[in-house]
Structures are given as structure tokens and as C-alpha cells.
One Martini backbone bead per residue (centre of mass of N, CA, C, O) as a GRO file, in nm:
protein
  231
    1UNK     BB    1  11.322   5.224   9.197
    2UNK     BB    2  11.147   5.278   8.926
    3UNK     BB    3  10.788   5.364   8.828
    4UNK     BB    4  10.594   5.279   8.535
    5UNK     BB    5  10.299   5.429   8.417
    6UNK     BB    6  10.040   5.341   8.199
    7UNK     BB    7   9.806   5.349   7.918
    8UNK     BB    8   9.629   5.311   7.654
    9UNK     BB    9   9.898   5.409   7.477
   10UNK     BB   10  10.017   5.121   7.626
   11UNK     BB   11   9.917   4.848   7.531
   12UNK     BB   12  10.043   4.805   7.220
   13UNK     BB   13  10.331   4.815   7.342
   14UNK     BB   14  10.662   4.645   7.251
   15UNK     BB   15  10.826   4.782   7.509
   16UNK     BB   16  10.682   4.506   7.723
   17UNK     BB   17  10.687   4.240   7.613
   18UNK     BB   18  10.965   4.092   7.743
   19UNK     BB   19  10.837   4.159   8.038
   20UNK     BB   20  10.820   4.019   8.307
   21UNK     BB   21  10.535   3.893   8.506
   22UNK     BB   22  10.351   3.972   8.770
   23UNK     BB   23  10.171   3.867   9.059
   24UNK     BB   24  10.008   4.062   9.305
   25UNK     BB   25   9.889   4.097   9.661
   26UNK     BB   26   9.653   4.328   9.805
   27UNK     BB   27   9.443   4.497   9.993
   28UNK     BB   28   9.314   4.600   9.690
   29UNK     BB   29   9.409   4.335   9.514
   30UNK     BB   30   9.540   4.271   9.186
   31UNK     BB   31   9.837   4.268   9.013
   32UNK     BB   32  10.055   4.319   8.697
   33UNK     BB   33  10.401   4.340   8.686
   34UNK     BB   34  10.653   4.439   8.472
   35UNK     BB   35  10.996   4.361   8.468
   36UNK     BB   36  11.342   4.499   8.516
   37UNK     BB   37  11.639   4.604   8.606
   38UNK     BB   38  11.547   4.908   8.674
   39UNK     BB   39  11.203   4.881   8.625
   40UNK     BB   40  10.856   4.925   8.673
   41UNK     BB   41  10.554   4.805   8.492
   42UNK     BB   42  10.237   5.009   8.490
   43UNK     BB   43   9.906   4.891   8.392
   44UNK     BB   44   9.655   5.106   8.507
   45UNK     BB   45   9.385   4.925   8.362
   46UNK     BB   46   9.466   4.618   8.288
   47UNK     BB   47   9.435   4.253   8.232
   48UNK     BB   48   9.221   4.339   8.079
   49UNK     BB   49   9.067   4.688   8.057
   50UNK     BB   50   9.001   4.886   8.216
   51UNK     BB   51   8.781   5.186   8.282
   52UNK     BB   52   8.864   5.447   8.447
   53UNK     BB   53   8.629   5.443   8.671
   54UNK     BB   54   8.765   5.138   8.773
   55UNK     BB   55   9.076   5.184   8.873
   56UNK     BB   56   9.286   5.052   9.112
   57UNK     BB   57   9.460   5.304   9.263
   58UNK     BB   58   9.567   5.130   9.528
   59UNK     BB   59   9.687   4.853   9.423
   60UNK     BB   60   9.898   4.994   9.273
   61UNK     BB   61  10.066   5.177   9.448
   62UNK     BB   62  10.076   4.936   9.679
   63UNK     BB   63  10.258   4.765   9.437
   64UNK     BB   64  10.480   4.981   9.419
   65UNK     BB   65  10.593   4.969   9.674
   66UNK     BB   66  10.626   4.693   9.773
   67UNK     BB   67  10.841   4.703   9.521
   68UNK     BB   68  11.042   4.945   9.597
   69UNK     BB   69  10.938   5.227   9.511
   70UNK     BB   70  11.046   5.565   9.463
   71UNK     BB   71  10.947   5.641   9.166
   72UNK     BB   72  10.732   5.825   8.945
   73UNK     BB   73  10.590   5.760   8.633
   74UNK     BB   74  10.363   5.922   8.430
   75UNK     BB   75  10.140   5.827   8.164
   76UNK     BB   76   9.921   6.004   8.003
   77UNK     BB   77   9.613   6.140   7.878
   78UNK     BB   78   9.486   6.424   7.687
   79UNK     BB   79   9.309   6.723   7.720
   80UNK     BB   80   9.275   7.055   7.572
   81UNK     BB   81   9.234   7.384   7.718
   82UNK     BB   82   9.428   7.496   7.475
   83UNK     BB   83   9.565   7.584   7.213
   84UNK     BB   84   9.884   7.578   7.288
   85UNK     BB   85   9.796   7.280   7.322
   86UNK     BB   86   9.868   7.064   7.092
   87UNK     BB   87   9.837   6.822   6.934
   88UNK     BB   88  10.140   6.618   7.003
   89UNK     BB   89  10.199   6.718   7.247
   90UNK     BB   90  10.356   6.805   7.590
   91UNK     BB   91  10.310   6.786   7.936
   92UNK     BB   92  10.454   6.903   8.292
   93UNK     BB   93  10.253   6.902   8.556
   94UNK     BB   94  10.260   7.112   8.880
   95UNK     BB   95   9.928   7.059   8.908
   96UNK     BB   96   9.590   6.931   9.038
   97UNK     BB   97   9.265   6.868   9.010
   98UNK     BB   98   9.037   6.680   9.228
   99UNK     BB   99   8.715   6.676   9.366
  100UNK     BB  100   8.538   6.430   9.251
  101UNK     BB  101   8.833   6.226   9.340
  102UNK     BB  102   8.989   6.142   9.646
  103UNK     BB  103   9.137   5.908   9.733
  104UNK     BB  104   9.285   5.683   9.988
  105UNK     BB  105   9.405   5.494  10.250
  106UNK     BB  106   9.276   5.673  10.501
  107UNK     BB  107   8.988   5.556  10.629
  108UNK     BB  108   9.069   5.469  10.978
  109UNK     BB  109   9.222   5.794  10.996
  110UNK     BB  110   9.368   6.078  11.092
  111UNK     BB  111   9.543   6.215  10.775
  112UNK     BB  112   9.748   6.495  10.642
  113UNK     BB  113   9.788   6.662  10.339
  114UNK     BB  114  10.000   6.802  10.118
  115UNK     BB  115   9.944   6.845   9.762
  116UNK     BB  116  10.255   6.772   9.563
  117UNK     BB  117  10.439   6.772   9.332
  118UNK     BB  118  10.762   6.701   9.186
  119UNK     BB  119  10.997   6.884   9.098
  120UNK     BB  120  11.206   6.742   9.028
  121UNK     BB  121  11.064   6.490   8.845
  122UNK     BB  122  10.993   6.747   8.698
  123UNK     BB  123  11.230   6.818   8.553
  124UNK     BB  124  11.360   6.547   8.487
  125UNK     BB  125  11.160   6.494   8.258
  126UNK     BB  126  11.151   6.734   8.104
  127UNK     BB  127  11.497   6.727   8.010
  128UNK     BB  128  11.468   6.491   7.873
  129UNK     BB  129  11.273   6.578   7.632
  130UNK     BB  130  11.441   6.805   7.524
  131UNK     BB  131  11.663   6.640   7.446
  132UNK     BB  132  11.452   6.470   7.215
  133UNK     BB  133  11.299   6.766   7.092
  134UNK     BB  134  11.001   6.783   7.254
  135UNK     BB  135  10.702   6.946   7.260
  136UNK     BB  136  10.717   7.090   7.616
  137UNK     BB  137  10.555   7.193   7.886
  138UNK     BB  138  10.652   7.335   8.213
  139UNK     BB  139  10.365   7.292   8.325
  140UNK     BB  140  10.060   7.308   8.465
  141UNK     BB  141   9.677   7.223   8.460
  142UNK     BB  142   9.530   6.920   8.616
  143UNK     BB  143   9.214   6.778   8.542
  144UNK     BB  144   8.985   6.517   8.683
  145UNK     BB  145   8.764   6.346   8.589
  146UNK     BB  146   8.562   6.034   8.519
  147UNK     BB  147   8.457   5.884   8.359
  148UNK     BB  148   8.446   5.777   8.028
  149UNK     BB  149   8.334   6.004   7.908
  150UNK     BB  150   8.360   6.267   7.747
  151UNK     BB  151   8.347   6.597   7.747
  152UNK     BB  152   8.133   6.862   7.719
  153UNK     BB  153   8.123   7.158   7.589
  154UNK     BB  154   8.020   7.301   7.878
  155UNK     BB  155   8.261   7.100   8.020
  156UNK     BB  156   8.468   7.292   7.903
  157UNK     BB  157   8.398   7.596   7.937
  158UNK     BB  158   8.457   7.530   8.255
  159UNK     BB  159   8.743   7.392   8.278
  160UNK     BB  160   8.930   7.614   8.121
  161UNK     BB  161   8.960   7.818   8.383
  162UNK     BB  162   9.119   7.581   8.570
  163UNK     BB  163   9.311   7.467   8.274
  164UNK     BB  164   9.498   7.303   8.080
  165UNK     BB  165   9.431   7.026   8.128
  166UNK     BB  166   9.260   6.671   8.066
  167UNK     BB  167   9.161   6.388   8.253
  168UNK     BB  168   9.108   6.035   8.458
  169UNK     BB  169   9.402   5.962   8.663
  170UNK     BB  170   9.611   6.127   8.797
  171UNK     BB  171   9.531   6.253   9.057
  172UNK     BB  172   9.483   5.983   9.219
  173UNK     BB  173   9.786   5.866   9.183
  174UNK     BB  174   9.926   6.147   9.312
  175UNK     BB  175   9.808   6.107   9.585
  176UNK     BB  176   9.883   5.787   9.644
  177UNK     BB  177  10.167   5.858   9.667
  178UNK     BB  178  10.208   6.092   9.868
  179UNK     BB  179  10.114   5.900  10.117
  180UNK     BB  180  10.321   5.711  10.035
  181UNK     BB  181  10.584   5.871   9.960
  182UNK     BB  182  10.616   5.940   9.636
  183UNK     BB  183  10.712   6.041   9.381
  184UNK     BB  184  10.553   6.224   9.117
  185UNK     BB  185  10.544   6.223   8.748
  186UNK     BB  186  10.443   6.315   8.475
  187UNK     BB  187  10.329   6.258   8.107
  188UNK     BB  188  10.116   6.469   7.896
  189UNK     BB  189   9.930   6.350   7.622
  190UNK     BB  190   9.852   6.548   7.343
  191UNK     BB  191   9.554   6.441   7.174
  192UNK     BB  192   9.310   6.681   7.214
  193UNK     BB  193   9.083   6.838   7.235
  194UNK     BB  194   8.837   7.003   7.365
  195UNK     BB  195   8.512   7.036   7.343
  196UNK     BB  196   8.518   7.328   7.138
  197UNK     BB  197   8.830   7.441   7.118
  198UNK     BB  198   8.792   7.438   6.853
  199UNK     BB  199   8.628   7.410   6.552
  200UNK     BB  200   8.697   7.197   6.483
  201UNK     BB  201   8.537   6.866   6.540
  202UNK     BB  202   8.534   6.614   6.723
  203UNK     BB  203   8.727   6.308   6.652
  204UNK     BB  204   8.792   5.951   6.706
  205UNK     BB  205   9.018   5.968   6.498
  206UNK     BB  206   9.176   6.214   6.588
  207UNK     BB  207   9.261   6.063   6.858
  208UNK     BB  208   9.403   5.817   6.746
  209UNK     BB  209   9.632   5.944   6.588
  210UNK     BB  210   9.750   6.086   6.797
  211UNK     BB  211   9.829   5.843   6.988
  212UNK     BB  212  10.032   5.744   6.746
  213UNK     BB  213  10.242   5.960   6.759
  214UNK     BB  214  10.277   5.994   7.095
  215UNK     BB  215  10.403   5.736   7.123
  216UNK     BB  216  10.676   5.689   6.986
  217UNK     BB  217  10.804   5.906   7.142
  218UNK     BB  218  10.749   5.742   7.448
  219UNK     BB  219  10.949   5.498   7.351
  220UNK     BB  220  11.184   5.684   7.294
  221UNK     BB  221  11.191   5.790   7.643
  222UNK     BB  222  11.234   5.545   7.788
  223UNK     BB  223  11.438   5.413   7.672
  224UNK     BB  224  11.637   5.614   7.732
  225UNK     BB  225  11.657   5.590   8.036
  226UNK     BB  226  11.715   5.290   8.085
  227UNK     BB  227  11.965   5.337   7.950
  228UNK     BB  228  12.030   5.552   8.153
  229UNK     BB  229  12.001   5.778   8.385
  230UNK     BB  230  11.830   5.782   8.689
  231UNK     BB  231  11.669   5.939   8.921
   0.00000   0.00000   0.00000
């Protein structure tokens, strides 16, 4: 079963409007996941929508496990950190910096773990887009701020040495599924520059129009895979 993990540009996407919801309680609260023949979504906001900060990672985490999920794919948004990676592309990131929210399961017991993606799912979701003509890059470094407000100029021309793509979600959720040992692998939609990047300022409205350009890509990712052959 694979799970796929969803974010604010699928909040209104027609997409899972017609899959069953299911109401889960784990040990760190309550999820609602969506369920498929093959794949299970969840929107990692949840229902209402909670802001970056606030979402339970933990939660979700755990209730794709408990729901037997073996693989996950998450749709992410990012800010870019590099002219080369224009709003409108895709990034599927091979490592990532977190290191002001590290999130656990292991609260009460001493265990170590080496944090790495899933380099296969991270290969056949590459390949995946590429085959559907999606301008994607291969590899690259995403930083994990905390949200809920966009980054300062200063804080971009920070992080832009340390990183390719910048989000507030990805890390955390990274890290607890290799605690889980399920595969994690990303699809990072680049929304817009982050602040300070290019020349143009930036504005929610283009940032907004970006997200709407690279839903309709996403959804037609998705469909792809459920039709066919599932990593």
C-alpha cells in the first residue's frame, strides 16, 4: 500500500474528492485519511486546515503505518533558493536540513538512526515525471524552516548557501517515517523564488498562480501512477 501525503496545493484539488474518508485515533491524535484500491491520501494540513506550524506529524506518520502503508510520496511546496530552479518546475530532493524541528517518536527510550531518503522511490518518482515531460530535477537540497510566515530577505540569503529549495514540512515528515522505516521520497513543487531571489519582488499573487499551474502537473502525476504500476 502506498501513501500519499498531500499539502496545501491539494487542499481544493477534485482529485480525492470521491474517495472514502476514514477517521483514524492514534496514540498522537486523530487523522483523516482518504482511502483508494491501491493508495491511501492524506492531507497533511488536515480538515479544517491547520498552518505549517501546528501540524501534527507525529499523527499522520502513524497512522499510515498503522493503515499498512509500505512507500510514501509527499507533494511538498517550496520556495527556490537558486535562479535555476524556476517557479513552475519540480525538484525531488535527495537530502535536507531540519535541524530547528526535529520531531521523534522516540521520546522515552534511546535510539539512533542515520537519516536518508529512499534513493529508489526517489528515482522512480523522478522517472515517473519525466516520462509525463515535467521539468524536474534530480537530487538537490531542501531546508525546513518553521513557518507559518514566508522567509526575510536575510533569511534567504542565509539559507540559500546551505540549500536548494526551502519548505516548512518535508523534514519532519522525512524523519519520521525512517524512524517508521517506511521509504519517503518527495515531489517538490517550486512555487516561487524565495524572498530576495530574483530581482522581481515577490507577491502572494504570484505565488499563488504558480500553485495553480503546478497542481494541475500534480494531479495529472498522481492519476498516472494510480493507473499504472505502483513503486
Amino acid at each position: 500500500m502506498i501513501g500519499i501525503i498531500g499539502g496545501t496545493s491539494l487542499l481544493d484539488s477534485g482529485l480525492f474528492r470521491n474517495w472514502p474518508k476514514n477517521r483514524l485515533d492514534t496514540p498522537y491524535g486523530p487523522v483523516s485519511v482518504a482511502a483508494h484500491e491501491k493508495a491511501l491520501f492524506l492531507q497533511r494540513h488536515g480538515y479544517p486546515p491547520l498552518p505549517p506550524h501546528k501540524i501534527n506529524h507525529r499523527a499522520n506518520i502513524r497512522a499510515l503505518k498503522d493503515l499498512g502503508v509500505t512507500k510514501i510520496i509527499a507533494i511538498n511546496s517550496v520556495g527556490s533558493l537558486k535562479i535555476k530552479n524556476k517557479p513552475g518546475t519540480f525538484v525531488v530532493p535527495d537530502d535536507f536540513i531540519s535541524i530547528w524541528q526535529v520531531p521523534t517518536f522516540f521520546d522515552d527510550e534511546m535510539q539512533f538512526m542515520i537519516p536518508r531518503m529512499d534513493p529508489d522511490l526517489a528515482e522512480w518518482l523522478y522517472e515517473q515525471c519525466k516520462a509525463l515531460k515535467m521539468t524536474v530535477q534530480r537530487g538537490g537540497v531542501y531546508i525546513q524552516t518553521t513557518g507559518p510566515r514566508l522567509e526575510t530577505r536575510a533569511e534567504i540569503a542565509m539559507l540559500k548557501r546551505w540549500a536548494d529549495i526551502v519548505g516548512m514540512t518535508m523534514g519532519s515528515e522525512a524523519t519520521l517515517s525512517m524512524e517508521q522505516q517506511i521509504p519517503y521520497a518527495s515531489l517538490c513543487s517550486v512555487d516561487n523564488y524565495g524572498h530576495g531571489i530574483a530581482r522581481v519582488a515577490l507577491t502572494m499573487e504570484e505565488i499563488k498562480e504558480n500553485v495553480m499551474a503546478n497542481v494541475k502537473q500534480i494531479e495529472v502525476l498522481i492519476g498516472t501512477i494510480l493507473a499504472g504500476n505502483l513503486p
